[in-house]
N, C-alpha and C positions, 0 to 999 in steps of 0.2 A: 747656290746649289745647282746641280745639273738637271734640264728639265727637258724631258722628249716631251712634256706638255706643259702647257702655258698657266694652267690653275690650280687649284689645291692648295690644289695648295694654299844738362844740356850736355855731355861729353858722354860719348859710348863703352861701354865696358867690352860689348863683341870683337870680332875682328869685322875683315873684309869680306867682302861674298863669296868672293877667290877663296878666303882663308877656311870662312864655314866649308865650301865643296871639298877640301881636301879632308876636314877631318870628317864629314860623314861620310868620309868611304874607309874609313878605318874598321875593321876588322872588333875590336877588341872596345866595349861600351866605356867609356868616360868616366869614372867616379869623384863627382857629382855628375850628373846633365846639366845643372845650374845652380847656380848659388842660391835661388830659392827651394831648389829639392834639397841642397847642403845644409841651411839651416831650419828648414821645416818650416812647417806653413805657422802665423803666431795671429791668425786672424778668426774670426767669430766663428763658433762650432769646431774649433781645432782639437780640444780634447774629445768632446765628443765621435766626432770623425775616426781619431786615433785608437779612441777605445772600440769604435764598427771593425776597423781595417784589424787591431790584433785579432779575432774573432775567425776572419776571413781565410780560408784558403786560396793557394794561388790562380785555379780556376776560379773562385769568386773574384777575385782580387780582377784578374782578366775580361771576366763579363762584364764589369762597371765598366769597360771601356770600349762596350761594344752597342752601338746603335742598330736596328733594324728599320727597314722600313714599313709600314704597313700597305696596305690596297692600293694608296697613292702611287701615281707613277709619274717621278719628280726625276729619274734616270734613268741608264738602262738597265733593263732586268726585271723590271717589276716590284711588284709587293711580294713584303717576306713574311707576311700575316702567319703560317703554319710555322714556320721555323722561328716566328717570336714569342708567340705563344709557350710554346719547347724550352725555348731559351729560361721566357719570364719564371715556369713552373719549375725548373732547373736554379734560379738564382743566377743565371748567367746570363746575363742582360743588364743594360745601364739606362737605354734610351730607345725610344719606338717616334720616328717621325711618319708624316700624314696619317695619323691617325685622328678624329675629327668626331666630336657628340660627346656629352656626357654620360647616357646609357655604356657606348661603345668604349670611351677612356675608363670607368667606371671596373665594368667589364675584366678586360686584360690587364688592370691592375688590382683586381681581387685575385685573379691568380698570381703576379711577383708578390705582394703581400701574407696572403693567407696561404699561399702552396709550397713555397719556396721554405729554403731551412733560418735563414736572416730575418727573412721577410723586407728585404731593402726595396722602396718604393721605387716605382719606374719613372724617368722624367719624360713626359710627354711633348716635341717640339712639333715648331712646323713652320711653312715660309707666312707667314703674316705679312708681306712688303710695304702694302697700304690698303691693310682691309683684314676684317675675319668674314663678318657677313656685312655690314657696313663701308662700300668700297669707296676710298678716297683718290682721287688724282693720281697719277703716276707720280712717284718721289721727283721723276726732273721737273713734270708741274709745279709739286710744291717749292722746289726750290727758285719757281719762278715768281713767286708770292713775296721773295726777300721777304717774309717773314715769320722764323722760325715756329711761332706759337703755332702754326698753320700745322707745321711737322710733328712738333707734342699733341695737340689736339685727334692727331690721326691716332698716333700711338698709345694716346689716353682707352681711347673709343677700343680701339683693336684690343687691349690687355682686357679689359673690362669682360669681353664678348669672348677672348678665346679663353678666359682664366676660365669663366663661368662652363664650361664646354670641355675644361680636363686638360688645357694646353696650358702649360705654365711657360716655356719658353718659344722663341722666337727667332728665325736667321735671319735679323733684320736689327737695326741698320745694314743699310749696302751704301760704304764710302768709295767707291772706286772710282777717283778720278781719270777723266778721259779726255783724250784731245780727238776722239777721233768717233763722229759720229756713224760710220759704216755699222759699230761696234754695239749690237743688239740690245747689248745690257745699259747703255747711256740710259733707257729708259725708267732702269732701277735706281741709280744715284742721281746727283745733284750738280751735272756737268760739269765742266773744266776748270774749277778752281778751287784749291785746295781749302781756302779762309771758308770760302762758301757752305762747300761741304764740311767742313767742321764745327760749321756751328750750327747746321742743322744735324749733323752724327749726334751731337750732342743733347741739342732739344729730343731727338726721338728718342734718344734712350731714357733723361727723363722721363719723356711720356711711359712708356712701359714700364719703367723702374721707381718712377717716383725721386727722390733724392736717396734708394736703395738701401735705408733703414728697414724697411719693413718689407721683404720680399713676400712675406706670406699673407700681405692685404688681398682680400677677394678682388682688388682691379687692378693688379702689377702681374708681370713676367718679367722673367729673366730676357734679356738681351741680346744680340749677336754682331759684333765689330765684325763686319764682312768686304771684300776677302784679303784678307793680311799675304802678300801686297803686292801691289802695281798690277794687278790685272787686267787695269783700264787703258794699258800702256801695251795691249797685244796688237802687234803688227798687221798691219793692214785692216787692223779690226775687227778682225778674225778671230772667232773666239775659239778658248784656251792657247791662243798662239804664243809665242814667243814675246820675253820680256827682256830688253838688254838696257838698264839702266847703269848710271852712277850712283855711287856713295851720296853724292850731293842732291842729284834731281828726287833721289830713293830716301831721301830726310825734309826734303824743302816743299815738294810735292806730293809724294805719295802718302808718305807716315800722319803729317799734320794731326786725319780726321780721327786717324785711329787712336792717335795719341789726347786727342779730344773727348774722344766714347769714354777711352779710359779715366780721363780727370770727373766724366760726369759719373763716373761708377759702372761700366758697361761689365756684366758679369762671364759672357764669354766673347771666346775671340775664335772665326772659321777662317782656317788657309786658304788660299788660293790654287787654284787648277795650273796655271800659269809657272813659267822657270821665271829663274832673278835672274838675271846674268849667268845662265848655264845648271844655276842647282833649282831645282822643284821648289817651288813653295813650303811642299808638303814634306821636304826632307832639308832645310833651311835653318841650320842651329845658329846660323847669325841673325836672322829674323824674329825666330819663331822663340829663342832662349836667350840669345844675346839679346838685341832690345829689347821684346816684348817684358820678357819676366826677370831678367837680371836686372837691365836698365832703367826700366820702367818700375817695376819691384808688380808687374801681373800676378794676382792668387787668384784669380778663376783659371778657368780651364781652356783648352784650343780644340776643337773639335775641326774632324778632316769636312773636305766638302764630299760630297758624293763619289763615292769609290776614288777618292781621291789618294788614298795611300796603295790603293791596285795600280793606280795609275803609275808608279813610281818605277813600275818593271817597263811599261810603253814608252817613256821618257828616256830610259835607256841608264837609268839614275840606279836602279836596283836589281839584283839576277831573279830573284824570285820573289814568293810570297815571305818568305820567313823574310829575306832582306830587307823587303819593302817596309814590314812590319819594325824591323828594330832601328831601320836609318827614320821611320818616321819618328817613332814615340821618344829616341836619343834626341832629334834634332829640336823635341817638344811638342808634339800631336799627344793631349790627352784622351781623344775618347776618337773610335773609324768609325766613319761612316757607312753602312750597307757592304763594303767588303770586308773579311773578315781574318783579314792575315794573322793581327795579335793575340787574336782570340784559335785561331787556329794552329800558331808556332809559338806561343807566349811563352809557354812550360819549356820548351826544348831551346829558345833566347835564352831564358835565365838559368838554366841548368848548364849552356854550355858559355856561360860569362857574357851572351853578347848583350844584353843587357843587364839592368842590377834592381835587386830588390828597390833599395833605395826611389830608382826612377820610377819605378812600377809603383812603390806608394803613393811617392810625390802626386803621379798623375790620377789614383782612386782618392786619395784624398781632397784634393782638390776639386771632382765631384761630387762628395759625399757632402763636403761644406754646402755646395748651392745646395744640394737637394733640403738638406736641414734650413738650410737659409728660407728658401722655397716652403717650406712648413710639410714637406710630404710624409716626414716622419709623424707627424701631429694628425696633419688631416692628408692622406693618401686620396679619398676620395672625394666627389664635389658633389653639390646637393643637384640631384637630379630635375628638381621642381624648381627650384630658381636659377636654372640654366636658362641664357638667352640666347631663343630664338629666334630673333626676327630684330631685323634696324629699330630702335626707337624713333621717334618723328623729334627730339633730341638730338639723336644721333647724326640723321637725315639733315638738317637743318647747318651741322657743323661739316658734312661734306658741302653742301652745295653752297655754303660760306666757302669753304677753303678751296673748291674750285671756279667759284668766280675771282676768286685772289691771286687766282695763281695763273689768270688768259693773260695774255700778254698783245695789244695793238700793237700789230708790226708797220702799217701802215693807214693813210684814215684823208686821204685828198678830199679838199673841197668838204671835210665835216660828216661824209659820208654816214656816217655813223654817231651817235645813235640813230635808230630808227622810230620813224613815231609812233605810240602807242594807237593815235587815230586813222593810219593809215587805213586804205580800204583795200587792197589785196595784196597780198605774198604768194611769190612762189616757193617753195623749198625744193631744191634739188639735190644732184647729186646722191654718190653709193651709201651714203652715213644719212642721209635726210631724216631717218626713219629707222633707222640701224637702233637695239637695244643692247649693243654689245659695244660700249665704248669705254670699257670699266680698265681696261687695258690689260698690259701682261701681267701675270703672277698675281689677279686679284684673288681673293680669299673664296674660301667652301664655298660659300652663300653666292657665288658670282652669279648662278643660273638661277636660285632660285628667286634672287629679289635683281631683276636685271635692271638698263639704266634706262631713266627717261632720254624719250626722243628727242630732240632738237624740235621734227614736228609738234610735238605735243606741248613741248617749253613755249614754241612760239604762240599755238593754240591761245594758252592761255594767257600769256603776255599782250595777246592782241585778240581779245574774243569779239569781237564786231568785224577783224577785218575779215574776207575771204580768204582761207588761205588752201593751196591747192600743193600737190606733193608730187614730184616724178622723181624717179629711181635715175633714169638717163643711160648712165653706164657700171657697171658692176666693178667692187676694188679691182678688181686685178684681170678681168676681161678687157678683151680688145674690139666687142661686139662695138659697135657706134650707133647702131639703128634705134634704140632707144633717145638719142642727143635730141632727134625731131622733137618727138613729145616734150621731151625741157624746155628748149626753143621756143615751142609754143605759149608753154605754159609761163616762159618769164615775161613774153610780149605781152599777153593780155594781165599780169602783175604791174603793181605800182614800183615793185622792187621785188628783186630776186637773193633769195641766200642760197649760195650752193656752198656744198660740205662734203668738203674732201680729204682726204687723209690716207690713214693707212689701217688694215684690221690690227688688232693687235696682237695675233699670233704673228707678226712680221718686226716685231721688237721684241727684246727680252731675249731670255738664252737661248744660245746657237740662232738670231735671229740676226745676224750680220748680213747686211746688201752688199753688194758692189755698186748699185744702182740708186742712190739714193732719192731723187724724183717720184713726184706720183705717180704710185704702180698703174699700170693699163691703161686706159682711154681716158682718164681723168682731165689731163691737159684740154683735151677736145672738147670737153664739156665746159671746161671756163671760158675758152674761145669762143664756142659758136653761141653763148650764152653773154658774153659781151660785146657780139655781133651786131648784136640787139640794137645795140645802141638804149638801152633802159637800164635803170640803175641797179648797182648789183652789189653785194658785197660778198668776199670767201671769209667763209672759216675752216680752219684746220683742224684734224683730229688726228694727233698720229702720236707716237713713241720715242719720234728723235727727231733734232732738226732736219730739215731737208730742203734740198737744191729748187730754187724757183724755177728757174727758165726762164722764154717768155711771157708767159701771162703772167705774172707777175706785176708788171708794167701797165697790163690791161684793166686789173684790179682797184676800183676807185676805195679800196681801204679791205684789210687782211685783219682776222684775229686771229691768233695761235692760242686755241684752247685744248693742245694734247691729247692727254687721254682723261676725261675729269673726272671717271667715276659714277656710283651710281644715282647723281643726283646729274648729272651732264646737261642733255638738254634744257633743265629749268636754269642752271648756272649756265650756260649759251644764251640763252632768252635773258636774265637778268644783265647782262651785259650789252646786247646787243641793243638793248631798247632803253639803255643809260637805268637803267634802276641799280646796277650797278657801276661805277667807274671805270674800269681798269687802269689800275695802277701796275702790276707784273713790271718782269723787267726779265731778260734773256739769262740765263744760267751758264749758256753757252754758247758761240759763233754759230753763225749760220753762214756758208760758206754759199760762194756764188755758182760753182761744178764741182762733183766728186774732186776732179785734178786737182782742185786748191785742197782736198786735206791733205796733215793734217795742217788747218788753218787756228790759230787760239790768240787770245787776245795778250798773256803771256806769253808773250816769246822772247828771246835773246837777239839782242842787234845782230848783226851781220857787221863785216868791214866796210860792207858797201852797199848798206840800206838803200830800199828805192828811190830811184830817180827816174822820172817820167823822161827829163831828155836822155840821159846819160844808159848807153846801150848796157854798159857793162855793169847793172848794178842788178840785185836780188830781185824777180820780180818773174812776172810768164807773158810770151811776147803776147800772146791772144786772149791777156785776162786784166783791166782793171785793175788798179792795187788793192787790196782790202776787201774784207769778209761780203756780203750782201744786206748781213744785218749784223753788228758789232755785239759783242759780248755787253751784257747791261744795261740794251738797248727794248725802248718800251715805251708807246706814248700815252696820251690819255684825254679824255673828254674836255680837260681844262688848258692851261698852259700856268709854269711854273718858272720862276726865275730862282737861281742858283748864285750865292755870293763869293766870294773870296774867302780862301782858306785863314783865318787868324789863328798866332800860336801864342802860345801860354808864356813861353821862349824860346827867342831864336837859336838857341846855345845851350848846348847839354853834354858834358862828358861821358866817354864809353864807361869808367868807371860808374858815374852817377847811373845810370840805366842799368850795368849791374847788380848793383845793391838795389835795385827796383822805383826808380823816380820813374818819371814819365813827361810826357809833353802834352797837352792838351790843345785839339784843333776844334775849335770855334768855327761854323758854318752858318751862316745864314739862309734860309729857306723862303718865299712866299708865292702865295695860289694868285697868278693874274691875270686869272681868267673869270669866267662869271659862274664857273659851278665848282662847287665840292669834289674832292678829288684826293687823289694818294699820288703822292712824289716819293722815291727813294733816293736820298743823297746817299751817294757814294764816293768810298775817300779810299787811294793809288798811292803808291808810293814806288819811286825810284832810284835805285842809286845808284847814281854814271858810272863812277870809277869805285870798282872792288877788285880783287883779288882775286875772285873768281865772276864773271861776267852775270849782271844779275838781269833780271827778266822788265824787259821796259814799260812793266807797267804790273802791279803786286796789288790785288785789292787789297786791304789792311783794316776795314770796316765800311758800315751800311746804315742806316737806318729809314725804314718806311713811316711815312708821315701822313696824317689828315688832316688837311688844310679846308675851310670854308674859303667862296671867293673872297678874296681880298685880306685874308688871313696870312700871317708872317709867324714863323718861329726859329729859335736856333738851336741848332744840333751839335751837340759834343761827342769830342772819340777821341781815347786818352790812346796815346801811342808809347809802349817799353822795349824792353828788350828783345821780345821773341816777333815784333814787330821790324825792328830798325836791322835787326843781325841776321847770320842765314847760317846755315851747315856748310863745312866742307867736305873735301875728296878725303881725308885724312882718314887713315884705316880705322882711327880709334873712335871716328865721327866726335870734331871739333866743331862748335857753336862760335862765331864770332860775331863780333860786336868793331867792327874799323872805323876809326877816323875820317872824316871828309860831308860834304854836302848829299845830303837825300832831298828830293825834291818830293814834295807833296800836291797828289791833284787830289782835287773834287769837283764832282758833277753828277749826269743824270745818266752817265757809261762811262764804259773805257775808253770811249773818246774825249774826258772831260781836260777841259782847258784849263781853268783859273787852276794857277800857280803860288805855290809858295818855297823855299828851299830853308828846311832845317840843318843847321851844321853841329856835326857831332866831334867833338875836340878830345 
């Protein structure tokens, strides 16, 4: 979604992307729009549905596919609170986002029900990303957890909290894979790899959905596969910018997650802001109808993102609002968001053919289903008295688990860490020492009024005998220094100093793109003249996306990257810091050594002439180091862990046998050898030298997070098939292949991992 603020909030039937732009500039609407509008929808609530829509008039018929917003202000314009109101007593309205309380949901949906002529119930959504009132870690946190129950568990708590409160749906998940940290929203998904984000796309929507037999339980919501597609892939990182992919990298990379949401039952799907290779997202009949709902065989609905189908005339893609409105809904947009073209030209589209009845059911029926799915028919309204207010200490308990799971040791010289529970003074520095705002971007309603614990106050109690003293030093994004003194002072007479640096988190998330990705203002200065000292010291992070060390860096006798954690932060900092917790984490994404090196990822494509330290003429930058600053999968931890050799079930497997669905099985050995308890993540690569089309030198292909006692051993299995071994091609009709020849298989504890095996496939 577009947000001027931070909170509130295997073979294709399509053509090519070329092929979709040329027919959504045709004049004259398509009959079918899809082979799912050609044979009607045959899935739960369908007669029912069918028996609402003949009822309907075409202004009804057009309302159901009109969203407003309410007071929130998630884009530009504002809240459209008076004119939904209008809308809802009119029966011409489908959807009202940021709208937030049970009194308030309750409310403006006694007037769509009791005022209107249908009485069709309104669906109330809203951005949920990781939180309603109970805020969880930033999603690229959790996916530093490598362990998806972390991602359900959030979405459990959220459905539960915003069902009770009159929110049935959700735009959340956000799968947009990125290679390119500048790109604000890195903070909303689950960084640069498609397997990763997939199987967390998938755990959240369970969480919300449940196994989506029963949408109408008091603690499920409807879901949102966001943004359909490759948004993560905008240029320079610039957000809404330009997206110029392939057929191949636009099936191998981008679709995965979304294709994942959908196997877990994911009930809608929002467009992206972003072009494909020249056509909009949001007017994309190759995307949006050819795979999603032909291919795929999608019966929920697409809903635009924020004035996303207005945008269609700024893109240069559509002449006006009527255009905008008929290349969207053709290309497969069921329901606009806050602009209002369909609902403003729908009657004068279908009168003069540029659209068709047909399409226009397809798309009301397809939300009338969720909404019955939903049970709004049944129960429209929510019990006012068992609405929840406020975090449970249940609740509380599963954030501050899931973001100590999800810090990641970047660094830890000399054992630096943990710290002792006995010590006798701390100092806490830095602009976040003390900060209650660490809950990050796009946390839920609740963000203000249940804010996060302090880092100070986690420490407090983590170590209630030592002294612990607290200076501010320098402000995020001030370049004042005269505060550095008082730090300074205050780490020399400490035993140890924690300074905590980061980033606010209005400086991630939408339209929250740097060029500069470094700590903002004086920060640097602060860890300098603080391990000037010569006293021990340790940095933790709080920020939104990876970012550029520098020198101090180097300075730092051990680093924890704890993001954005949510409203439990400080006490999960403190449970870490002082080994009550582990850390086990592991990077989601590259952390690059300067801006210049993005974008840097750990999937990448060889070159003809991969680097060479002596050899002038090979891939490489004369004034940079080869390789990222900290590798993708990279994480260490209080213990140490040794990693075995990959065993395979068999060396030898036909492309045919892997079609019909056999598999290979890779046997890992694990064991903790070190003296404490701890969590290891084996991870298992895969390569394949020679293809047909050039494949990426290093593929995760699974994970698993492990709890080990000292001196504990176990072994981990991961069955490898088809949708593993083969990849998509450039081929118009998108071709799956399965080729002949040696893959190599790694495992280890990153993308650096060594021990080798090579599967050949005959």
């Amino acid at each position: 979604m577009s947000g001027i603020r931070r909170r509130t909030a295997m073979t294709a039937l399509g053509g090519t992307v070329a092929a979709a732009a040329a027919a959504g500039t045709e004049e004259a609407a398509e009959e079918p729009a899809s082979a799912a509008a050609a044979k009607g929808g045959t899935g739960p609530y369908e007669a029912e549905a069918q028996a609402l829509l003949g009822r309907m008039t075409v202004e009804e018929k057009l309302g159901q596919l009109q969203q407003l917003s309410w007071t929130g202000e998630t884009g530009p314009g504002g809240g459209q609170t008076a004119q939904a109101e209008e809308a809802a007593r009119k029966g011409l309205l489908g959807s009202v986002l940021n709208i937030y309380g049970a009194d308030t949901t309750n409310a403006l949906q006694r007037i769509a029900v009791e005022e209107s002529r249908l009485g069709i119930p309104l669906l109330f959504g809203g951005d949920i990303i990781h939180g309603y009132l109970t805020t969880f870690p930033i999603p690229l946190a959790q996916a530093s957890s490598f362990d998806p129950a972390v991602a359900e568990r959030d979405a459990e708590v959220s459905a539960a909290e915003a069902r009770s409160n009159g929110v049935r749906w959700t735009f959340s998940p956000m799968m947009d894979v990125t290679h390119d940290p500048r790109w604000g929203r890195i903070a909303e998904g689950n960084g640069e790899d498609p397997y990763l984000t997939a199987v967390f796309a998938a755990a959240k929507t369970r969480g919300y959905q449940g196994d989506g037999k029963n949408l109408d339980a008091k603690d499920r919501i409807a879901a949102c596969a966001k943004h359909l597609v490759a948004y993560g892939g905008a240029e320079g990182g610039r957000d809404y910018n330009t997206v110029d992919v392939s057929e191949a990298r636009l099936r191998n990379h981008y679709l995965p997650p979304f294709k994942a949401a959908l196997d877990a039952g994911v009930a809608t799907v929002m467009a992206s802001f972003n072009t494909v290779s020249g056509v909009p997202a949001h007017g994309n009949e190759h995307v949006l109808t050819g795979i999603l709902k032909d291919e795929w065989g999608f019966d929920g609905f697409v809903v635009s993102d924020y004035t996303g189908v207005q945008e269609l005339i700024v893109h240069g893609f559509a002449a006006d609002g009527a255009d905008a409105g008929r290349l969207a809904l053709n290309a497969g947009v069921d329901m606009e968001m806050v602009s209002t073209n369909l609902m403003d030209h729908g009657e004068e589209l279908l009168s003069s053919g540029r659209i068709t009845t047909r399409r226009l059911d397809d798309a009301v029926s397809r939300i009338l289903r969720l909404k019955f799915r939903l049970g709004l028919f049944d129960h429209p309204y929510v019990d006012e008295e068992a609405a929840i207010t406020e975090p449970t200490e249940e609740a509380r308990a599963a954030a501050r688990t899931a973001a100590a799971r999800a810090m990641v040791l970047l660094k830890n010289d000399k054992a630096a860490l943990p710290l002792r529970a006995g010590v006798g003074s701390i100092a806490v520095v830095g602009p976040f020492s003390d900060s209650k705002d660490l809950q990050g971007t796009w946390a839920g309603p609740g963000w203000e009024k249940f804010p996060s614990a302090t880092v100070l106050d986690g420490i407090r109690e983590a170590a209630p005998k030592a002294k612990v003293t607290a200076v501010t030093g320098v402000n995020p994004e001030g370049t004042d220094t005269s505060g550095i003194r008082d730090a300074v002072a205050a780490a020399q007479a400490a035993d140890v100093t924690v300074v905590v640096v980061g980033e606010p988190p209005e400086m991630s998330g939408e339209a929250g793109a740097r060029s500069d990705i470094t700590l903002p203002g004086a920060q640097e200065d602060l860890i300098t003249a603080v391990a000037a000292t010569g006293k021990p010291f340790v940095v933790v992070l709080v920020n939104g996306r990876p970012l550029t060390t520098g020198g101090w860096l180097d300075l730092a006798p051990a680093v924890l990257e704890a993001w954005h954690p949510g409203m439990e932060a400080g006490n999960a900092i403190a449970d870490v810091l002082f080994g009550t917790v582990n850390p086990g984490g592991k990077l989601p994404v590259t952390f690059s050594r300067t801006v210049g090196q993005i974008p840097i990822y750990y999937n990448h494509e060889n070159t003809g002439r991969p680097y060479d330290a002596v050899e002038k003429y090979t891939s490489k930058y004369l004034d940079l180091p080869d390789g990222p600053q900290f590798p993708f999968g990279h994480g260490l931890s209080y213990t140490s862990f040794a990693i075995g050799d990959p065993a395979l079930s068999t060396r030898r497997i036909s492309a045919g046998a892997l079609r019909k669905g056999d598999t290979v099985e890779v046997a890992v050995t694990v064991r903790n050898t070190g003296e404490l308890s701890g969590d290891e993540v084996v991870q298992l690569y895969l390569h394949d030298p020679v293809a047909s089309i050039v494949q990426p030198v290093r593929r995760l292909r699974g994970f698993r997070r492990v709890s080990l006692n000292a001196g504990q051993g176990t072994t981990v299995r991961f069955r490898l098939g088809a949708d593993d071994l083969g990849f998509w091609t450039n081929d118009t009709g998108g071709r799956f292949e399965i080729e002949k020849g040696a893959i190599d298989i790694y495992v280890g504890n990153s993308s650096l991992a060594t021990a080798k095996t090579t599967l050949t496939i005959a």
